[in-house]
C-alpha positions as CSV (number, residue, x, y, z in Angstrom):
1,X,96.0,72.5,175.6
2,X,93.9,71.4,172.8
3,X,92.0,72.8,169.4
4,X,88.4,71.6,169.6
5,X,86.3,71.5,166.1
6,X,82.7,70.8,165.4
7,X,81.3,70.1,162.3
8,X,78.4,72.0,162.1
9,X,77.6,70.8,158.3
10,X,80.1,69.5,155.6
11,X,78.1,68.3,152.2
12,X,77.8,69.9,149.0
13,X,75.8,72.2,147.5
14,X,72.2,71.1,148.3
15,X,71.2,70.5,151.9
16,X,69.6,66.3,152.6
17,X,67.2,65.4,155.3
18,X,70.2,64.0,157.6
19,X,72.9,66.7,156.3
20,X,74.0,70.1,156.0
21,X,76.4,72.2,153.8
22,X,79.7,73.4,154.7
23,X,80.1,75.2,158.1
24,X,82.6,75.0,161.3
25,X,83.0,76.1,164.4
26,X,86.7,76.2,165.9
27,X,87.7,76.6,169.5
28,X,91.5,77.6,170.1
29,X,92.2,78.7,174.0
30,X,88.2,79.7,174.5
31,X,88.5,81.7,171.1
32,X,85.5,80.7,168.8
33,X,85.4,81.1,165.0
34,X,83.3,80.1,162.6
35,X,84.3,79.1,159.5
36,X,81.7,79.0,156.6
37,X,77.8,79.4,157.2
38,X,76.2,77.4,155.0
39,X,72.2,77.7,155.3
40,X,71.0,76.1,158.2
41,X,74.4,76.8,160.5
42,X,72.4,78.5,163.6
43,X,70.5,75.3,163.7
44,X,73.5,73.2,164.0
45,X,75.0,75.7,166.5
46,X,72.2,75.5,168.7
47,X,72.1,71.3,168.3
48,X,76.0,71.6,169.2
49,X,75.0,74.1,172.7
50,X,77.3,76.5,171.3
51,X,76.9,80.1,173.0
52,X,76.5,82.3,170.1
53,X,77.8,85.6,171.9
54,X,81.0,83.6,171.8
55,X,81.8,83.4,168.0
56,X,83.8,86.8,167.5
57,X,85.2,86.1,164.6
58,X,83.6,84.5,160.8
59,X,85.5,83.7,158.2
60,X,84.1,83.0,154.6
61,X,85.6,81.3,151.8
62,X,84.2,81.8,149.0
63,X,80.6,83.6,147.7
64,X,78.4,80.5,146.9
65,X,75.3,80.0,148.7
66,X,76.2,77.0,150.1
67,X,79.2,78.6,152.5
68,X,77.1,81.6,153.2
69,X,73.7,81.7,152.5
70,X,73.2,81.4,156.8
71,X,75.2,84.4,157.4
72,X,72.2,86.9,157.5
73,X,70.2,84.7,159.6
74,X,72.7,84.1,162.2
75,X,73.2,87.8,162.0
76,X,69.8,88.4,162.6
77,X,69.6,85.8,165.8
78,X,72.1,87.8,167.4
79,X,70.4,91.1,167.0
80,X,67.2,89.3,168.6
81,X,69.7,88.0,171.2
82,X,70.6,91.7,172.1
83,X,74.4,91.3,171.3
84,X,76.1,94.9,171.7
85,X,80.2,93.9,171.0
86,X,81.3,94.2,167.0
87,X,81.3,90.8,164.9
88,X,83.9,90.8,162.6
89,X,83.5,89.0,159.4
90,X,86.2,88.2,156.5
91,X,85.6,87.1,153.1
92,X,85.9,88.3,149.4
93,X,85.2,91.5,148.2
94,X,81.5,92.0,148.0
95,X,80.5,89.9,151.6
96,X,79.7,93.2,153.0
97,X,77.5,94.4,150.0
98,X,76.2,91.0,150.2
99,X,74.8,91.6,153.9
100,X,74.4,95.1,154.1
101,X,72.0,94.7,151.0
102,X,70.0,91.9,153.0
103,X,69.6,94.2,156.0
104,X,68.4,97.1,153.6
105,X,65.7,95.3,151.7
106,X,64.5,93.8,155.0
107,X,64.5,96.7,157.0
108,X,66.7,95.8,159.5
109,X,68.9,97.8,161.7
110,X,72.2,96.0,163.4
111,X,72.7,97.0,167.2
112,X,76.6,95.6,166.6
113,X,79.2,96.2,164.5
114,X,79.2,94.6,161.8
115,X,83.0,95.0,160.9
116,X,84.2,93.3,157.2
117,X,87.4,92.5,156.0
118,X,87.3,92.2,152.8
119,X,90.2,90.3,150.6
120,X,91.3,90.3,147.3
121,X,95.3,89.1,147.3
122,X,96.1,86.1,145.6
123,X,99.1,85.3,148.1
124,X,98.9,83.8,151.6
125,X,98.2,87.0,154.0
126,X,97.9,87.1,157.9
127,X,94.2,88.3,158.3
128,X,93.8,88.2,162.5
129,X,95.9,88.1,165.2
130,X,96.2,88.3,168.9
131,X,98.4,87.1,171.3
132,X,97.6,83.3,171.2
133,X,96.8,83.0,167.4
134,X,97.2,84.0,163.9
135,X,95.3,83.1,160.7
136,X,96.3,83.2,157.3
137,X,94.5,82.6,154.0
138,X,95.1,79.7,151.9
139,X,94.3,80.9,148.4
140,X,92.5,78.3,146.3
141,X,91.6,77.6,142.9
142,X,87.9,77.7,142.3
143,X,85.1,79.1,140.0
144,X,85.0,82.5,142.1
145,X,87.7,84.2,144.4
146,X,88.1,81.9,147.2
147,X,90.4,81.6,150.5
148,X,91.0,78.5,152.8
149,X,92.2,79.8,156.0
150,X,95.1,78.4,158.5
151,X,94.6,78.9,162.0
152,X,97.8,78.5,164.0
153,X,98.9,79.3,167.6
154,X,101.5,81.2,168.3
155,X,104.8,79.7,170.1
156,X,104.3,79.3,173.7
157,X,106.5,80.0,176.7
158,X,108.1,77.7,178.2
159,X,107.0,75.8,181.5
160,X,108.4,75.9,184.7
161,X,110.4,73.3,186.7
162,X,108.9,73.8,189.6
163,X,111.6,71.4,191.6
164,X,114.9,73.1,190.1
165,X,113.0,76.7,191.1
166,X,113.1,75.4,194.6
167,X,116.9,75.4,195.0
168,X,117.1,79.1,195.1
169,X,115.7,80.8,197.3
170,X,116.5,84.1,195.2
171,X,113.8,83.4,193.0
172,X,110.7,85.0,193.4
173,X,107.4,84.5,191.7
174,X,107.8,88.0,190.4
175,X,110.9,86.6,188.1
176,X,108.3,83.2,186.8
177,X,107.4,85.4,183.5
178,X,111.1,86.3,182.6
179,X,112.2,82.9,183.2
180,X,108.8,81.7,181.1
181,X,110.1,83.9,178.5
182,X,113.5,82.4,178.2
183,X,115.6,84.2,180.2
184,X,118.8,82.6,182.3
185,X,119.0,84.1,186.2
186,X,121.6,86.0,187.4
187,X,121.9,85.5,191.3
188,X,123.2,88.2,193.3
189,X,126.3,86.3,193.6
190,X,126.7,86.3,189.9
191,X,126.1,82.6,189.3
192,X,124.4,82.3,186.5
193,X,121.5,79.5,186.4
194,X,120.6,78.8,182.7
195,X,117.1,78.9,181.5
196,X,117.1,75.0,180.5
197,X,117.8,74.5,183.8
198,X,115.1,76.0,185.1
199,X,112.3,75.1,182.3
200,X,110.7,72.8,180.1
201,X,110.3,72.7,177.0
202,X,106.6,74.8,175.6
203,X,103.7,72.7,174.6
204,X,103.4,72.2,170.7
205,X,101.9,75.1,169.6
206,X,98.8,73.5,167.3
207,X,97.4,74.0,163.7
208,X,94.8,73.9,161.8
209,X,94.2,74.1,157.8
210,X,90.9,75.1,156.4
211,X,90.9,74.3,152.5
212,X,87.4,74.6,151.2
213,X,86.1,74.0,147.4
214,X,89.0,74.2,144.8
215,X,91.1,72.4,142.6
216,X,94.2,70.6,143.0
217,X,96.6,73.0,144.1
218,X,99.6,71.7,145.5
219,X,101.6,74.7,145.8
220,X,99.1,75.5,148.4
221,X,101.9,72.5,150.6
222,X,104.3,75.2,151.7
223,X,101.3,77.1,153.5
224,X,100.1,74.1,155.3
225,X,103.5,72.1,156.0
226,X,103.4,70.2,159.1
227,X,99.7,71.0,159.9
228,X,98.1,69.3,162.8
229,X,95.0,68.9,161.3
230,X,93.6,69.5,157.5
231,X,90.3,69.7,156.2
232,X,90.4,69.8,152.3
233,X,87.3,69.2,150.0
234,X,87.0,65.9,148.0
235,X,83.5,66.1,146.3
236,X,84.4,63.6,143.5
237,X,86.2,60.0,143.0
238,X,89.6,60.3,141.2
239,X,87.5,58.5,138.1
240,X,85.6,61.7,137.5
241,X,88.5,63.8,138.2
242,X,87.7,65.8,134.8
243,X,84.3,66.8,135.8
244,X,86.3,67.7,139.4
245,X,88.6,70.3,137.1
246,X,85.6,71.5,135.3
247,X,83.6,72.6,138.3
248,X,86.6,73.8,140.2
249,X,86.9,71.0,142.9
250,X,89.2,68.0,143.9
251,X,89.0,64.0,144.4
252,X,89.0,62.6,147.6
253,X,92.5,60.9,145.9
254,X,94.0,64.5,145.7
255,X,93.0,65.6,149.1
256,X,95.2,62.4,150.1
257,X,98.2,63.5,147.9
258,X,98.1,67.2,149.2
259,X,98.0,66.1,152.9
260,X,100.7,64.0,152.2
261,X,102.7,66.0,150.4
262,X,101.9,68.8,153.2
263,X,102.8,65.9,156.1
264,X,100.0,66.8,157.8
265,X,98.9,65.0,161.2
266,X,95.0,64.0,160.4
267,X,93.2,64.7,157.4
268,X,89.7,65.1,157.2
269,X,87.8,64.6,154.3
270,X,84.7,66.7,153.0
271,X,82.2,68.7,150.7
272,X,80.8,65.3,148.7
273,X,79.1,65.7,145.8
274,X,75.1,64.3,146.4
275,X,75.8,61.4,143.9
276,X,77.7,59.5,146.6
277,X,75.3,58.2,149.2
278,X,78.7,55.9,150.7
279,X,81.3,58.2,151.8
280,X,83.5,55.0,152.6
281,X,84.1,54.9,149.3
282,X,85.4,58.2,148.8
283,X,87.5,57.2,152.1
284,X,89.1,54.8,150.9
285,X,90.3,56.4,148.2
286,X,91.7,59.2,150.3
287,X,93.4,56.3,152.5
288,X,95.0,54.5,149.3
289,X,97.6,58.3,149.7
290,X,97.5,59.4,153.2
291,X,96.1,56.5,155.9
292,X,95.6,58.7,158.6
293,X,92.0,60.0,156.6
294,X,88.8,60.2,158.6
295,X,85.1,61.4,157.8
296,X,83.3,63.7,159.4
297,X,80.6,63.8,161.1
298,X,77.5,66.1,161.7
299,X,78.2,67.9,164.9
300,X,81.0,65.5,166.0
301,X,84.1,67.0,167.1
302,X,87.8,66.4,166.7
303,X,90.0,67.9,169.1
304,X,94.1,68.5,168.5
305,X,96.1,67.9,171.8
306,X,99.5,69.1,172.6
């Protein structure tokens, strides 16, 4: 059981030679989302041998070009690609006049779906579901209407002691879902053999905590207690942490101080401003709060076991 994410691109606003901006591509149980398409995202996906059919689900923070200015072209591959099942995309109000304005003016016809969800609520909300996951936003403090988003499995039934199962020759496999589900068994004699008996305890069900740009925000820590693994931007030093408030974003010190506070597992850091050609620097920083601080790297990949 694992969470598997790529880094498809994770710098600031303007794209380098060597790097792209902010895009992600999550797999949870064979489920792909993608989380941000900053301009030049297909490429990365295809670099990273992702199946594009796959990705379902998109999820957009915020309206800046830099987290969505790829949308329409990945949009447009998988028209070309002949995909026929509906993509559903969630973002601020205005993503869909956003896209459906593109297709307009270009002349282009979809042969999917395209289904939006549009938000506007200011408190965490559960935007998807199905039986394995959930996602929620993490609302943010930037210079437009922005969302992080927390991706979180759902509890997970419990596993079976194969070897304690043995011992009764009552049990069948059609009772190995109630007894997954919790459930003590009632032989016909009327002994009753107790679930813990029976089970193990359920894998950790894992996490994940998208927090793209914004300000400090710690009463965003509630939201993302206990989190496996965080991604929050960190496009400045703590010593231009005035500039940071002015543009709506954080230091790479304040990302440290919200996964602590948040006891998170792993904290990935991201979104650096183009002044900083040494992300160790900004690193360290992070490290000075929360050790457990990584960097990211272009279409590396940092799985979450249970």
């Amino acid at each position: 059981m694992s969470i598997k994410l790529t880094i498809l691109g994770f710098n600031s606003a303007v794209p380098t030679a060597n790097s792209y901006p902010t895009s992600q591509l999550l797999n949870i149980e064979e489920r792909y989302f993608l989380i941000d398409c900053g301009e030049g995202t297909q490429v990365q996906l295809r670099r990273s041998k992702a199946k594009f059919n796959r990705i379902n689900h998109i999820f957009i923070s915020h309206l800046h070009g830099d987290h969505v200015f790829g949308l329409i072209g990945l949009i447009s591959t998988l028209q070309l690609l002949g995909r026929d099942t509906p993509l559903n995309i969630y973002g601020p109000l205005g993503i869909k006049e956003f896209i459906l304005n593109q297709l307009k003016f270009t002349e282009s016809v979809c042969s999917f779906e395209l289904a939006f969800h549009e938000l506007t609520g200011k408190k965490s909300v559960l935007v998807y579901e199905d039986n394995l996951i959930e996602v929620y936003t993490i609302p943010l403090n930037h210079r437009v209407y922005t969302n992080g988003y927390l991706f979180r499995e759902k509890p997970k039934a419990r596993r079976l002691n194969m070897d304690a199962i043995a011992e009764f020759n009552e049990i069948e496999i059609c009772d190995y879902q109630n007894i997954k589900n919790g459930k003590d068994v009632v032989l016909e004699s009327g002994q009753v053999i107790e679930n813990s008996y029976l089970t193990f305890d359920p894998h950790k069900s894992l996490s994940y905590a998208f927090c793209s740009d914004t300000k400090y925000k710690p009463d965003i820590v509630p939201i993302i207690q206990n989190v496996d693994l965080l991604y929050h931007e960190s496009t400045f030093l703590h010593e231009l942490k005035d500039l940071a408030l002015y543009t709506g974003h954080s230091t790479a010190k304040e990302a440290g101080m919200i996964a602590k506070q948040a006891n998170v597992g792993q904290l990935i850091l991201g979104h650096f401003s183009n002044r900083y050609h040494d992300y160790d620097i900004l690193l360290k920083e992070a490290q000075a709060e929360f050790p457990n601080t990584i960097l990211p790297k272009i279409l590396g990949t940092i799985k979450i076991k249970s």
